[in-house]
C-alpha positions as semicolon CSV with decimal commas, in nm:
position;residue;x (nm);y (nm);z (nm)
1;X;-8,287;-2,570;17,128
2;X;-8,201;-2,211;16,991
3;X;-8,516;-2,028;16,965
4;X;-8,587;-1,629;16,823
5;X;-8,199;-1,685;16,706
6;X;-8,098;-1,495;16,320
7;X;-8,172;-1,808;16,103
8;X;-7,838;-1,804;15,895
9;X;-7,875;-1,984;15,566
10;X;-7,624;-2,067;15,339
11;X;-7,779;-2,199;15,077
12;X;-7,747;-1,884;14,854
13;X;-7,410;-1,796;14,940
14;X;-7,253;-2,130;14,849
15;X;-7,512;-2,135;14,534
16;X;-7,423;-1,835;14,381
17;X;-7,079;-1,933;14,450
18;X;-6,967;-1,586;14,694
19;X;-6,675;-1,659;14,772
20;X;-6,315;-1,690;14,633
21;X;-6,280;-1,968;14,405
22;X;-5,967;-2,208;14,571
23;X;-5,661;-2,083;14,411
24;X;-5,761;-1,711;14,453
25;X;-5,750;-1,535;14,769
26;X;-5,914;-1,177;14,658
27;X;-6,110;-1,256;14,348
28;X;-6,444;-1,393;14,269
29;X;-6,529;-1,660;14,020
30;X;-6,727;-1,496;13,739
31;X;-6,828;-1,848;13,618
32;X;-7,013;-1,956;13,915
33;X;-7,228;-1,625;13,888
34;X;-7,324;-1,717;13,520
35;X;-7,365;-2,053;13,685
36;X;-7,646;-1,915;13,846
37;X;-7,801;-1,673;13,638
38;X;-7,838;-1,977;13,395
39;X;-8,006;-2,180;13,660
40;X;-8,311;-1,893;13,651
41;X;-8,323;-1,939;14,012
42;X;-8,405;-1,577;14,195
43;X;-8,268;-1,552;14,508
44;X;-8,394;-1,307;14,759
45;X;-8,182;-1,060;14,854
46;X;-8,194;-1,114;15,235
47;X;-8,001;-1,454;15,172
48;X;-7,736;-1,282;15,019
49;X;-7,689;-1,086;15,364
50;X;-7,745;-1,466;15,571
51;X;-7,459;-1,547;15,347
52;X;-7,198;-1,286;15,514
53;X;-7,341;-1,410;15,847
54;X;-7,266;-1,754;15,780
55;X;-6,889;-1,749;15,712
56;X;-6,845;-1,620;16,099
57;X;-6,962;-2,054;16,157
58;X;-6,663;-2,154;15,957
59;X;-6,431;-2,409;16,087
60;X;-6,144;-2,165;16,073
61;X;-6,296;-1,937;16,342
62;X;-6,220;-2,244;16,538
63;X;-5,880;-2,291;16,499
64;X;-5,722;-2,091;16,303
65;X;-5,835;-1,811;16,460
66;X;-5,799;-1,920;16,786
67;X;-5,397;-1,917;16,676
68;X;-5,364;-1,564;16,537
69;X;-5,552;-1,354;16,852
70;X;-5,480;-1,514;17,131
71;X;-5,231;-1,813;17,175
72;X;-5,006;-1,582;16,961
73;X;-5,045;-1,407;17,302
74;X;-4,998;-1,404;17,646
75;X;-5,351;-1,453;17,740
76;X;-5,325;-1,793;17,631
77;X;-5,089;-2,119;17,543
78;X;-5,110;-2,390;17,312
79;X;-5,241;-2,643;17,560
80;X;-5,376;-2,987;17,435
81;X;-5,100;-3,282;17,432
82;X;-4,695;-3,159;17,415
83;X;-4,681;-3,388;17,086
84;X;-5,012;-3,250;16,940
85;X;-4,871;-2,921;16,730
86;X;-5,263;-2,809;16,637
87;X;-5,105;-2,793;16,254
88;X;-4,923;-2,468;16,355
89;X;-5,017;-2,396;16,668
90;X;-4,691;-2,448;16,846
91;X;-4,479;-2,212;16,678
92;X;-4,754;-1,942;16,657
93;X;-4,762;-1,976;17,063
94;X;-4,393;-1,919;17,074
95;X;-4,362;-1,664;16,788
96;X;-4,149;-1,850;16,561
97;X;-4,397;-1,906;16,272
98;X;-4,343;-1,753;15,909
99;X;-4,526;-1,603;15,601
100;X;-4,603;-2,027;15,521
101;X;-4,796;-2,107;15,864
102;X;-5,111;-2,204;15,793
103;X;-5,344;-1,994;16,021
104;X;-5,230;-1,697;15,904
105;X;-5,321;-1,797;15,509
106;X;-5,672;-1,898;15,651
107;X;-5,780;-1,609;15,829
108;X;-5,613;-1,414;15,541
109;X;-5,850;-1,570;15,247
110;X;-6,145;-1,629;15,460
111;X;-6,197;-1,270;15,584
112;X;-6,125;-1,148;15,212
113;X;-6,413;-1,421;15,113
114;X;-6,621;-1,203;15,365
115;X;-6,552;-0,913;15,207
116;X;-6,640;-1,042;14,839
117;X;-6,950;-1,197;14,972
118;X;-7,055;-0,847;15,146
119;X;-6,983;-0,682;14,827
120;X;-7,141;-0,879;14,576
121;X;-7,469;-0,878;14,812
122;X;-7,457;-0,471;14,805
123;X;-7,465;-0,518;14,433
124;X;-7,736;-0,774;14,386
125;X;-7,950;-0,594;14,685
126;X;-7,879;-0,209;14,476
127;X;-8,000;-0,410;14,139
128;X;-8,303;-0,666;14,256
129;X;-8,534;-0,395;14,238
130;X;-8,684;-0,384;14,556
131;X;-8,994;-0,120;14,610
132;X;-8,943;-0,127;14,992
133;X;-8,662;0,156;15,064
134;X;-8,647;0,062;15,417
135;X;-8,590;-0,313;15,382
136;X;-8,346;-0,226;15,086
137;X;-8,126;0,010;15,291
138;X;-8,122;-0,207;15,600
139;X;-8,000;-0,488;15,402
140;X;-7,729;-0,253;15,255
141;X;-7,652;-0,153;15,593
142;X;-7,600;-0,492;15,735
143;X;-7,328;-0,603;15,425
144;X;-7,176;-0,279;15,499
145;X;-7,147;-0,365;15,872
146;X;-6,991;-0,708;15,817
147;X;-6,797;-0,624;15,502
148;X;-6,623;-0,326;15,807
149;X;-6,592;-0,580;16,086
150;X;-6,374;-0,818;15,829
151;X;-6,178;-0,538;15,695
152;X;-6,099;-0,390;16,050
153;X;-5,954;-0,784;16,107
154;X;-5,782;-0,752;15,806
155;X;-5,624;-0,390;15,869
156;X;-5,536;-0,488;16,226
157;X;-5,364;-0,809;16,097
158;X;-5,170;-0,688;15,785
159;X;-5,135;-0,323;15,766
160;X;-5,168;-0,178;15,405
161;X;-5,400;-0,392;15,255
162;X;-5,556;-0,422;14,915
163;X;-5,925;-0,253;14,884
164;X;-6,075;-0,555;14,739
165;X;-6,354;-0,344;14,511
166;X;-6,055;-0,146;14,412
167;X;-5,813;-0,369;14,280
168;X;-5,684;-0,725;14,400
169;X;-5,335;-0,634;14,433
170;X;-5,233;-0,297;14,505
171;X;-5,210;-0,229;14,851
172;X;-5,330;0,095;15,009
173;X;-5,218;0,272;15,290
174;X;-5,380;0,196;15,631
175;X;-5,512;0,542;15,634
176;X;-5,682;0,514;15,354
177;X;-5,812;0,112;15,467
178;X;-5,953;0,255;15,790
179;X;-6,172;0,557;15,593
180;X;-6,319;0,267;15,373
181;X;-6,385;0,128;15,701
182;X;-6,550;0,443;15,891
183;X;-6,729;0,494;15,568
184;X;-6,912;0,166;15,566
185;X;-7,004;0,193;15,902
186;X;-7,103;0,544;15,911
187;X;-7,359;0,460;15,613
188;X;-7,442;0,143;15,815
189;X;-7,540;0,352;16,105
190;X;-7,756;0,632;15,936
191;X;-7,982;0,321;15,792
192;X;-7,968;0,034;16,074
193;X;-8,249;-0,016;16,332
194;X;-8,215;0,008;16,691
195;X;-8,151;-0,345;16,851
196;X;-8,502;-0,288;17,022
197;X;-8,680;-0,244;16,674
198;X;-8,572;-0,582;16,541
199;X;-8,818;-0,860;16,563
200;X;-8,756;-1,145;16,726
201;X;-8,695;-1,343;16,430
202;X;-8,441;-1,097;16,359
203;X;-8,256;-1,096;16,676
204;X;-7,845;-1,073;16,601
205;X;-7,854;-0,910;16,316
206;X;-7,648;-0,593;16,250
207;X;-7,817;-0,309;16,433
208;X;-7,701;0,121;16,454
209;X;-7,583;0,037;16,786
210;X;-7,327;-0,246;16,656
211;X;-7,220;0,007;16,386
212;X;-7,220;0,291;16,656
213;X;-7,003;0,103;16,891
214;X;-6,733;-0,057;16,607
215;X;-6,696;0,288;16,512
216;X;-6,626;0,380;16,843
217;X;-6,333;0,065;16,821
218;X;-6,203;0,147;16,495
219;X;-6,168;0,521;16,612
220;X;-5,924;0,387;16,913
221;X;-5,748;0,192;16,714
222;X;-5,644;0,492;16,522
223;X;-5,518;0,729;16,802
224;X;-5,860;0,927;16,699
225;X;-5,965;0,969;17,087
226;X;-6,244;1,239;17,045
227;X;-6,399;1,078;16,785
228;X;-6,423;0,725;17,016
229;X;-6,512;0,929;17,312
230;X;-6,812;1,085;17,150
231;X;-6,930;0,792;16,960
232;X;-6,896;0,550;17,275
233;X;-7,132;0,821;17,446
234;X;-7,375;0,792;17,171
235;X;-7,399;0,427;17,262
236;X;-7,397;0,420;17,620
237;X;-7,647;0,723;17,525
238;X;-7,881;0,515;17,359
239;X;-8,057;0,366;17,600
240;X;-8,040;0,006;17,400
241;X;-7,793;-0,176;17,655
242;X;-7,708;-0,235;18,027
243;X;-7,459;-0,390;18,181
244;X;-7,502;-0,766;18,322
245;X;-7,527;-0,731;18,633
246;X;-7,339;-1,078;18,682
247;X;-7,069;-1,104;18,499
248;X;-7,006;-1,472;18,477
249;X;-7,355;-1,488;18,300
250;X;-7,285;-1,320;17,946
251;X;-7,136;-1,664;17,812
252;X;-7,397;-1,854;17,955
253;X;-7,709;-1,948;17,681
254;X;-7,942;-1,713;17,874
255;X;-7,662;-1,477;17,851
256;X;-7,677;-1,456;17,465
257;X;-7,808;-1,174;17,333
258;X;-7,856;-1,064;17,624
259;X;-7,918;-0,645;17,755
260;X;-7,533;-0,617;17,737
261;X;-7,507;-0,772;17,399
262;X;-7,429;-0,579;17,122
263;X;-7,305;-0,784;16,834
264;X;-7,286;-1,164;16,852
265;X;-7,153;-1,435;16,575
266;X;-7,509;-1,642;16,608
267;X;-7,573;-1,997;16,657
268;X;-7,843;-2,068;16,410
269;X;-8,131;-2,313;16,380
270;X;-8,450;-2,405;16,519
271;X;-8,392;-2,829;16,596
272;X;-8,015;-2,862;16,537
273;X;-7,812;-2,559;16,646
274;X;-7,508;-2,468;16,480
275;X;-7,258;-2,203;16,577
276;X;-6,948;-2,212;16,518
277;X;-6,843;-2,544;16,383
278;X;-6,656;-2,723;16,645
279;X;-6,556;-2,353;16,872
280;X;-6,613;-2,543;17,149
281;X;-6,499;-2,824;17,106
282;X;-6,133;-2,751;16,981
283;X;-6,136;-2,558;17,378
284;X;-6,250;-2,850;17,595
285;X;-6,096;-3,038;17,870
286;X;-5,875;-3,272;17,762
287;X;-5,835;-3,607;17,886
288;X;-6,005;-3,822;18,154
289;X;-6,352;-3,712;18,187
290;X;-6,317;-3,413;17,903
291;X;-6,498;-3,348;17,577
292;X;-6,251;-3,142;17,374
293;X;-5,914;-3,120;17,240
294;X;-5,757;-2,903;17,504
295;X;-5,643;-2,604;17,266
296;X;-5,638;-2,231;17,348
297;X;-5,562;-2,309;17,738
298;X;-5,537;-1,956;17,957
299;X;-5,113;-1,929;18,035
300;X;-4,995;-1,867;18,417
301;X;-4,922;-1,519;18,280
302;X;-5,293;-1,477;18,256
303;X;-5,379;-1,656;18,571
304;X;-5,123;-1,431;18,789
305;X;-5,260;-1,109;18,635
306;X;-5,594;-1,212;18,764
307;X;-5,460;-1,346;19,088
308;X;-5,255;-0,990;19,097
309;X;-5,595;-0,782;19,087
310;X;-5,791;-1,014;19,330
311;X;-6,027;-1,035;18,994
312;X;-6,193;-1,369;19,151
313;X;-6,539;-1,291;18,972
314;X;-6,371;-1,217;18,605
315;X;-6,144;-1,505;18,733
316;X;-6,408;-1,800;18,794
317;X;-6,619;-1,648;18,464
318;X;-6,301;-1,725;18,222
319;X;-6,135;-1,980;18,342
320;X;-6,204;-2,386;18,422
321;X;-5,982;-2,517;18,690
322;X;-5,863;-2,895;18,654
323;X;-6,095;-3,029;18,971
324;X;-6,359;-2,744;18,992
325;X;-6,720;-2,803;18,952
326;X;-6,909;-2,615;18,703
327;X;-7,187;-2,421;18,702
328;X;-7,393;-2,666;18,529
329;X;-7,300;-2,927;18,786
330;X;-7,005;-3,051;18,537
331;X;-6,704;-3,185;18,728
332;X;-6,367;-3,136;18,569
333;X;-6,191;-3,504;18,660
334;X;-5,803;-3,411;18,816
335;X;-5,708;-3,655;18,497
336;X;-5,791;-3,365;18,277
337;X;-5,456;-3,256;18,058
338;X;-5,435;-2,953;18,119
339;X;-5,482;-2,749;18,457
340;X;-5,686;-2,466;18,308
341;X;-5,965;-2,440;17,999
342;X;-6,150;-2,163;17,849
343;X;-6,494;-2,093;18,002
344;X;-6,565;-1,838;17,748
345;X;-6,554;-2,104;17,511
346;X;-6,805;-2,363;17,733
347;X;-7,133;-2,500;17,540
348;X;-7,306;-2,632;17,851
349;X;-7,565;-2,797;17,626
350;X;-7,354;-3,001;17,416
351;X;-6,958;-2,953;17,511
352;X;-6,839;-3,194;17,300
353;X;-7,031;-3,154;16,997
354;X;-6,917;-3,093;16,689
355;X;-7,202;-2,878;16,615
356;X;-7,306;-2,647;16,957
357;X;-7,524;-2,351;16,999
358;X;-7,247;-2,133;17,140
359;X;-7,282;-1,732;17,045
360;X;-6,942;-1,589;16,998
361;X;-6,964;-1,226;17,192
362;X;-6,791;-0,965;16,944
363;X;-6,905;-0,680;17,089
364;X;-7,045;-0,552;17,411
365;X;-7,130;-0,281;17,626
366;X;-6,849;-0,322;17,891
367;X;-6,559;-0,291;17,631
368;X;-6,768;0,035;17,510
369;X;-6,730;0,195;17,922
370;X;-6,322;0,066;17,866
371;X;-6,324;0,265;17,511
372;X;-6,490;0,517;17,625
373;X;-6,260;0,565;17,932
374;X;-5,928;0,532;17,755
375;X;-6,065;0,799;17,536
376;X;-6,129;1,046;17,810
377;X;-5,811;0,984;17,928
378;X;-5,609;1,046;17,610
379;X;-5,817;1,384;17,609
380;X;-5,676;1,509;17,967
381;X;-5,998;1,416;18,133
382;X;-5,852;1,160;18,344
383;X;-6,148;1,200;18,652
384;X;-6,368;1,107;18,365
385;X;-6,157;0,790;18,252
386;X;-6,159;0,707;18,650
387;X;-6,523;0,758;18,703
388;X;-6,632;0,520;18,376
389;X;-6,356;0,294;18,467
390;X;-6,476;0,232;18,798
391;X;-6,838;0,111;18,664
392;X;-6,688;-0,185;18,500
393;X;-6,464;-0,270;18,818
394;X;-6,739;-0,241;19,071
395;X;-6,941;-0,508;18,855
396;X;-6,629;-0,764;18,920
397;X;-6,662;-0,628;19,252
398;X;-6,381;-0,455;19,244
399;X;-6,232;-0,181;19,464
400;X;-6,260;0,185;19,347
401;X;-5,952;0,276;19,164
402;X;-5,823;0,628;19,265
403;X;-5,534;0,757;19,092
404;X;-5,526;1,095;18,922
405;X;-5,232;1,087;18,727
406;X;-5,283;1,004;18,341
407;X;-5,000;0,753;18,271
408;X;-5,108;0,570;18,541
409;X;-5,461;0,573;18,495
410;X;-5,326;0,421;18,115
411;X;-5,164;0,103;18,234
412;X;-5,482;0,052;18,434
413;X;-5,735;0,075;18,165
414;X;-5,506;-0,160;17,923
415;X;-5,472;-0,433;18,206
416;X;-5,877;-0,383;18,296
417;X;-5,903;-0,460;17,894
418;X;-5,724;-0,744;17,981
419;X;-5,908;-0,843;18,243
420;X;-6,260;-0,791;18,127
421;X;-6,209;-0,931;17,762
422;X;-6,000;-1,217;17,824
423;X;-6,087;-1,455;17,497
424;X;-6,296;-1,219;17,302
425;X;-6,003;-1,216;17,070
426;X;-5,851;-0,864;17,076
427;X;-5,553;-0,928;17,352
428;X;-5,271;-0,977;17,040
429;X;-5,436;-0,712;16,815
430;X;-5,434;-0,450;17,165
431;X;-5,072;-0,542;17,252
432;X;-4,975;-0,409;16,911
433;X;-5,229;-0,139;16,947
434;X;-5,030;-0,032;17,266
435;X;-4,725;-0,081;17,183
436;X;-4,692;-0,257;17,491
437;X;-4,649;-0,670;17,292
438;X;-4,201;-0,687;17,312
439;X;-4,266;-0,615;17,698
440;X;-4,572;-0,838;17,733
441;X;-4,404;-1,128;17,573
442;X;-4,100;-1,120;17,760
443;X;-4,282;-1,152;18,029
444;X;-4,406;-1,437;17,929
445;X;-4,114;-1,612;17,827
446;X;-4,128;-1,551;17,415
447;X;-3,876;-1,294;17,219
448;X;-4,104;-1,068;17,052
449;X;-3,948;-0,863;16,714
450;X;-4,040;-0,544;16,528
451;X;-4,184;-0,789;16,252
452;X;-4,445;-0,946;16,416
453;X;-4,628;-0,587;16,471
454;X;-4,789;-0,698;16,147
455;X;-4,876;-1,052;16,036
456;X;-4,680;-1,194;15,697
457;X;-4,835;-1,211;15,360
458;X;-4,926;-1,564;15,343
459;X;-4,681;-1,738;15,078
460;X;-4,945;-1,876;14,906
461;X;-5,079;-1,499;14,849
462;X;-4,740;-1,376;14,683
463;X;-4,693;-1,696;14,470
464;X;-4,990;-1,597;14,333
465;X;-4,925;-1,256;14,272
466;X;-4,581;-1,177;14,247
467;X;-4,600;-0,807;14,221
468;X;-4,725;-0,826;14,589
469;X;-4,495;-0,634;14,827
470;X;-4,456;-0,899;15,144
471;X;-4,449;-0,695;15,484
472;X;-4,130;-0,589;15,659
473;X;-3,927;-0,892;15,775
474;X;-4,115;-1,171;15,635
């Protein structure tokens, strides 16, 4: 049972219809808002903001997003049965998909339906007439936060991107994308409480530290390194998280939420949890004795990098052996299909349940020591990058590392990324980041071109709207 969890209701959201209508990707359906003015129903403002919570429990965080971060990479393969193609799995994991595959299109329209939900709660909250400026601002500040995080996915993912509150079709540089970004988060910041000053009741929601720290990302992603260094201090600074001290715990269910935590897509509910609607499940053993469909499987490529580090304790924590014994007592039967799973992705409580309480970790405080060392290391202050390198190493009880040269020091904070975030769903997005994916994926067996840097327009997208420039090589 999910206890002092952020209660996520729906209800409002789907009501007041906040979301794309079916046929259109970046627009909202004035009708259904009439729709509900005429129904004199007044919804409160805070389910507006549950609303933009909600769509991070959508199916297509199950699948279709498991396709376009990490079986496109080498973290992961397909996995499940040879003949069972996961809609568009297969050619995703060996980069032959196009601007039609479906997992693209999804992930496409469903984080622009975050964006229009985000944005048409800002309005209603700015218009309800609330008297209590604090309440008012952090509600702001929480759409502003989420409408950021879907727009940095979006960004990442496509490149020049239409500005939804702009206009539905022109697309703006990334330059321009990422200051609407740092914008929103900035204001998000100045308004958000401290993750210590939330009541329990109110535990996962947005807080200044989650807007701190994706600052501190969005900043990296951009090449800007003093800006990530000195907003990954601020965080570290706060004195709102600590490391795990066991590593293998953070995806456990007393893990969630836990001192490390510092922005989780909630489970919700009191009797029946709910996360994300069948996460899990799509990621479990396969076959004799299993409880899921096998997908997103960790690739030998992975496995060997771990094996290459003597990383047993990051190792053991992300993946499930065919044969091993769990840490709930769960025995994986030798029959299982596949030789590896994702632990990550393990609901102890109810694995093969279609509804699970399983917390998806977005953000946390050991990718904010890795930002903030690759930072200091882009700035010449490589002892620096060594020194805050070395705190997330010695809790996989790893070895010092000691090298003072900056290129090398590089490599070793992009494989630690690697390493430390295995499934969290960045691994494709940092390959392009680092300009390091054509290499990667030869390595791994799968021809990598200079138009998969960026994802296609989906088809359905510039059907739609002609006018709609389609991305290089698509």
């Amino acid at each position: 049972m999910k206890k002092n969890k952020l209660y996520i209701s729906l209800l409002a959201a789907f009501s007041l219809g906040i979301v794309s209508c079916e046929n259109d990707f970046l627009d909202v359906d004035s009708r259904e808002k009439v729709e509900a003015k005429d129904s004199q129903v007044i919804y409160e403002p805070e389910a507006f903001v549950n609303g933009i919570y909600g769509m991070f429990t959508d199916w297509n965080y199950a699948f279709s997003f498991l396709g376009i971060t990490e079986i496109i990479s080498d973290n992961a393969d397909k996995g499940s049965s040879p003949t069972d193609k996961g809609t568009d799995k297969d050619i995703l994991d060996d980069l032959t998909y196009t601007s039609s595959v479906p997992s693209v299109r999804d992930m496409w329209k469903h984080w622009y339906k975050s964006v229009g939900r985000a944005s048409l709660a800002i309005e209603y909250i700015e218009n309800f007439g609330l008297t209590d400026q604090a309440y008012k601002s952090r509600l702001i500040g929480e759409a502003r936060f989420l409408r950021a995080l879907n727009y940095f996915y979006l960004v990442r993912g496509w490149g020049d991107i239409p500005i939804q509150e702009r206009d539905l079709v022109k697309r703006v540089p990334t330059a321009e994308v990422y200051a609407y970004i740092e914008a929103d988060l900035k204001a998000a910041a100045d308004v958000l409480p401290v993750k210590s000053a939330y009541a329990a009741k109110d535990l996962g929601r947005a807080t200044k530290g989650a807007a701190q720290a994706l600052l501190s990302k969005v900043y990296l992603y951009q090449g800007k390194y003093q800006e990530a260094y000195d907003m990954a201090k601020t965080v570290i600074g706060s004195g709102e998280y600590n490391l795990e001290s066991d590593y293998a715990r953070i995806w456990r269910e007393v893990g969630e939420n836990g001192p490390e935590s510092i922005f989780e897509f909630q489970a919700r509910g009191e009797s029946i949890a709910h996360g994300i609607q069948q996460y899990s499940q799509t990621q479990g053993a396969r076959g004799t004795g299993g409880w899921g469909w096998g997908f997103n499987v960790p690739s030998d490529n992975l496995l060997q990098a771990f094996l290459a580090e003597k990383d047993s304790v990051r190792m053991n924590a992300t993946i499930i052996f065919r044969g091993e014994t769990l840490y709930d007592g769960r025995v994986i039967s030798q029959g299982a299909e596949n030789p590896m799973y994702n632990e990550k992705a393990y609901d102890s409580g109810n694995p093969g349940g279609a509804d699970n309480g399983k917390n998806l970790r977005y953000l946390r405080l050991g990718e904010v020591y890795l930002i903030l060392a690759e930072s200091a290391n882009e700035l010449g202050k490589t002892s620096e990058a060594v020194s805050v390198l070395n705190i997330v190493r010695n809790r996989a009880k790893l070895p010092n590392y000691t090298s003072s040269n900056q290129a090398d020091v590089r490599q070793k904070i992009w494989n630690e990324r690697r390493l430390e975030l295995a499934f969290e769903h960045d691994r494709w997005f940092d390959l392009i980041r680092t300009h390091q994916a054509e290499a990667a994926m030869k390595a791994n067996g799968k021809t990598f071109q200079q138009r998969h840097n960026l994802f296609p327009i989906p088809n359905d997208q510039i059907i739609q709207t002609p006018d709609f420039v389609q991305n290089l090589g698509w």
